[in-house]
Residue, then its C-alpha position, 0 to 999 in steps of 0.5 A: x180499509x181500516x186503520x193499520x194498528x201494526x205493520x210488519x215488514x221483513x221482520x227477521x231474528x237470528x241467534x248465534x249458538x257457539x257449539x263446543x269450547x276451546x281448550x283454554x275456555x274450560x274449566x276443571x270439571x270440563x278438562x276432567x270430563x273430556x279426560x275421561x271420554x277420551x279414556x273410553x274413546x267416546x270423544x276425540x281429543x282434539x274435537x273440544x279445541x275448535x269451537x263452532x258458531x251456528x245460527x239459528x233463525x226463529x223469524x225470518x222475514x216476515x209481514x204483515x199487517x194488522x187493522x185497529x179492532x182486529x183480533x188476531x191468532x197467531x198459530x203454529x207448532x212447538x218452535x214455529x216462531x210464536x213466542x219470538x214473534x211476540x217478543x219482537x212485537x213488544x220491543x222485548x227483544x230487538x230484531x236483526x232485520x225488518x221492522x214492526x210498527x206499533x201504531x198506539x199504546x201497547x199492553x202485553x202478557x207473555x210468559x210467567x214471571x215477565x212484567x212484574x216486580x217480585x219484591x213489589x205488592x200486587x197494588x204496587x204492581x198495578x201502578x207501577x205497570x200503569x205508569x209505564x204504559x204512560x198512564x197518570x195516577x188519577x187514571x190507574x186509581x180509577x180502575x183499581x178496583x176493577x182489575x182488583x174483582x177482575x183478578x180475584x185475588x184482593x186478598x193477597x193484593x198486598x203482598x209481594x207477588x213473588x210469593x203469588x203461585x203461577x195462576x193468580x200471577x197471570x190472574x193480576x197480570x192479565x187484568x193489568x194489561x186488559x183494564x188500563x186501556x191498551x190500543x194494543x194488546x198483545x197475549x201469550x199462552x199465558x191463559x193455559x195456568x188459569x182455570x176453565x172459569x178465569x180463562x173464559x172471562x179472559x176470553x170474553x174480555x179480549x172479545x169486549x177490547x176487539x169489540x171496543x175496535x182495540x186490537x189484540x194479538x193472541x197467541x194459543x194452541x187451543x185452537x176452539x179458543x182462536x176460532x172464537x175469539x179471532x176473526x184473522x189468524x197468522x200461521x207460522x211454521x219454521x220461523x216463516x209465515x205459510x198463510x194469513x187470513x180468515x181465522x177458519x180458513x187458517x185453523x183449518x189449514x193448519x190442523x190439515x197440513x202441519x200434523x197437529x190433527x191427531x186422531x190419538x193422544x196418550x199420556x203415557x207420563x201420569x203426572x202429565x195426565x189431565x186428573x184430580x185425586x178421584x180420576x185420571x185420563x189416560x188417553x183419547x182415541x178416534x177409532x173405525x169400526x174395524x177398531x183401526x185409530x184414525x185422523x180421517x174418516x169417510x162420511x159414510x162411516x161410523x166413527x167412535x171416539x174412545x175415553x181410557x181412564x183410571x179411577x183412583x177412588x170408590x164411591x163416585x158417580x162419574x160421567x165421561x162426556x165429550x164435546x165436538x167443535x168444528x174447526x171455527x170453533x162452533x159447538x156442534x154437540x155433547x155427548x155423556x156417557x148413557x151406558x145403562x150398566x154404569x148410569x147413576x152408579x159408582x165405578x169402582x177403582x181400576x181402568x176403563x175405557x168408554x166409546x161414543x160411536x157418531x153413525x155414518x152420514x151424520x157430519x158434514x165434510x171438514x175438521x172435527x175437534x173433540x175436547x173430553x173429560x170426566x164429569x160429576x153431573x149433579x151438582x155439576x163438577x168437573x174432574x178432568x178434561x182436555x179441550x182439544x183432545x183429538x181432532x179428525x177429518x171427515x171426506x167424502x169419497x162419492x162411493x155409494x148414496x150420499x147426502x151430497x148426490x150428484x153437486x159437486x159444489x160447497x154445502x153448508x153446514x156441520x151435519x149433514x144426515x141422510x135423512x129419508x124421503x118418501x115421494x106420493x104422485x097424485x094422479x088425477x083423472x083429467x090426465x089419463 
């Protein structure tokens, strides 16, 4: 048993929410607006007069303990508690009830705009988080320079930070709060701003404090991103904690059972769409034979993964591509579109949609997770993407010859083919 770096014990949060204001508590605008409702009989005349209080609890009694050189996931869906939990962690906000226990120096980054002086410099900012975290100017001087080439911004480090957009704010915070030594540091989704390349130096950073036996508390929907980085997860759901534990086995958990496993996304929205000026995706599919989209799929079966896009410009090469993970987060293959009527050729404008098809009894049994895009091969650029596009399940019904036979048990492995077999007896002479 290792050194407890956090301690949480029966940790709760409570909001009060008043609902409705009384009739003396509004204002014109309101009394005009409740005049007219009552004309249209939207709204009764006396429902304004009793307000009402209702409480919300985003954590509720929740613990656990993290060991000095974990890194840890915190995982869950839209409202599950996260980003509260988070807060609490770092004396943002206090709780109602229970307690968290922070045993050494704690760095954080959360949320845009949290941590920083807009009116301050950058260089200012750096030693100004410094010296909060108890640091002495000798020690921030040493490594300025480091998180300056860190960050990638040294040429606007003097200018007020208000002025930074969103990715190189999260650029400088994020190398603050990696390189002045935290014993703890603790990680929003901040990292979703950044681009693909500053994003895997974060990464790789937080993998190098975890290795240093500081520990980090990393909060992500990216769950490729958390099966790499974490070697434990914590899984939320409505404010309280499901399950703790290996990091494989809670991912996989929680893609199963809490509906983030999708065999479809859309982006019916095209401003939200992953794209560039050249190219946007519409949207991501995993389809059976029959065409039916699906999040389940039997070993068996030949599953296709299917690309719609739009091509906005003429006159370009463009490759969809998809890259297939396993719920640890472990690469299993890339596939590029080889289609010889579109290979090296320029795809006019207008909507396409490309299929990569996986035959039956080539995937082991277990959560699938496809991240798709489209790419400029050489030299290499990337349009678009979306790292977690879908994710599907493969079972095994038992139906039919498989690679499993008659074991029952675990088999290990991401593939798992029906190859061929071929047996010869050789029959002696002695033996008739």
């Amino acid at each position: 048993m290792g050194n407890v770096a956090i301690r949480v014990e029966q940790l709760s949060k409570k909001y009060e929410i008043q609902i409705g204001k009384s009739r003396g508590e509004s204002g014109l605008a309101e009394r005009f607006t409740q005049g007219v409702q009552r004309m249209l009989r939207m709204k009764d005349a006396s429902t304004s007069s009793s307000p009402r209080r209702e409480e919300v609890w985003p954590i509720r009694d929740v613990s656990f303990e993290v060991e000095a050189g974990d890194v840890v996931g915190i995982i869950g869906r839209n409202g599950a508690g996260k980003s509260t939990l988070l807060k609490l962690l770092s004396r943002i906000t206090e709780p109602t009830s229970g307690r968290a226990q922070m045993f050494g120096r704690v760095g954080t980054l959360l949320e845009v705009g949290t941590g920083f002086h807009p009116e301050l410099t950058g260089r200012d900012n750096i030693y100004l988080s410094g010296i909060i975290l108890g640091m002495k100017k000798a020690e921030i001087d040493k490594k300025f320079d480091e998180i300056v080439e860190f960050s990638g911004i040294d040429k606007y480090i003097d200018t007020p930070v208000k002025r930074y957009s969103s990715g190189m704010y999260v650029r400088l915070a994020f190398a603050v709060g990696a390189h002045l030594d935290p014993e703890i540091l603790i990680v929003d989704e901040v990292l979703a701003v950044g681009d693909s390349q500053f994003q895997q130096k974060c990464m790789n950073k937080m993998h190098d404090i975890g290795e240093k036996g500081r520990t980090v508390i990393f909060v992500s929907h990216n769950m490729s991103a958390v099966a790499r980085l974490c070697n434990k997860a914590i899984f939320l759901q409505g404010g309280r904690l499901v399950k703790q534990g290996p990091t494989h086995e809670i991912v996989g958990e929680y893609l199963y059972n809490s509906g983030a496993l999708t065999g479809c996304r859309e982006w019916l929205d095209p401003t939200k769409a992953p794209q560039d000026e050249i190219v946007r995706m519409c949207a991501v599919r995993v389809r059976t034979e029959k065409g039916i989209v699906t999040d389940t799929v039997d070993i068996g079966e030949a599953v296709g993964v299917e690309l719609e896009y739009e091509v906005l410009q003429p006159g370009h090469i463009l490759v969809p591509n998809f890259g297939f993970k396993s719920d640890e987060g472990e690469s299993l293959f890339v596939s590029n579109d080889r289609d010889p009527a579109w290979l090296r050729r320029p795809r006019p404008v207008g909507r396409y949609s490309s299929t990569v098809w996986i035959p039956g009894h080539f995937l082991g049994e277990g959560t699938v997770i496809v991240g798709g895009g489209l790419i400029r091969e050489a030299p290499f650029h990337e349009h678009c993407d979306h790292p977690e596009a879908v994710a599907f399940h493969v079972t095994e019904s038992n139906e039919g010859i498989t690679a499993r036979g008659d074991y029952t048990g675990d088999i290990p492995g991401a593939v798992r083919p029906l190859l061929k077999w071929t047996t010869n007896q050789n029959v002696s002479e002695d033996s008739h």
